[in-house]
N, C-alpha and C positions, 0 to 999 in steps of 0.2 A: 504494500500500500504506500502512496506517494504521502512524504510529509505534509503536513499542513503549515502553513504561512501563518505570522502571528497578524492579528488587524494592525500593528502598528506597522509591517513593515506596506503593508497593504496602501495604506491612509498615508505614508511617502510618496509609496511608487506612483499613485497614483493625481496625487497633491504635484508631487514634481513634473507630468508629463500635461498636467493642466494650466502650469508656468511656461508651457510651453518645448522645453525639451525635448530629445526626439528621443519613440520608443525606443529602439535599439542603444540609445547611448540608458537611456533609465533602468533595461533591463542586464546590459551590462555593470551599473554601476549598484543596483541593488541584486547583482546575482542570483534572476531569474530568466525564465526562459521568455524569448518576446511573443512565444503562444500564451502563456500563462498572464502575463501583462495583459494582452488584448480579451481573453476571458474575463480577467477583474474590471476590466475598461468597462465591457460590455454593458450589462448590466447597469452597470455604474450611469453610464449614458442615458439609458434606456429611462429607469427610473429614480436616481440619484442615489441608489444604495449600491455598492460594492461587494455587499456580502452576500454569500452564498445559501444563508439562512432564511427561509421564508417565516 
């Protein structure tokens, strides 16, 4: 089973790529993958929550 991400690193990555940054440099600098970036995005977009939890 793949680890799970803490909401703090979440609530950077995704804080930081809304300042504007580009995925690829955010998922390199918080050591995740830029699929897994774009899944937290997702949502995130969609309805302003990032988490996975309904």
């Amino acid at each position: 089973m793949p680890a799970s991400y803490s909401d703090d690193l979440r609530t950077k990555a995704i804080t930081t790529v809304k300042r504007g940054e580009g995925k690829t440099a955010v998922s390199r600098t918080f050591n995740i993958s830029r699929n897994t970036l774009d899944l937290w995005l997702k949502p995130e977009e969609k309805v302003g929550n990032y988490s996975g939890k309904n």
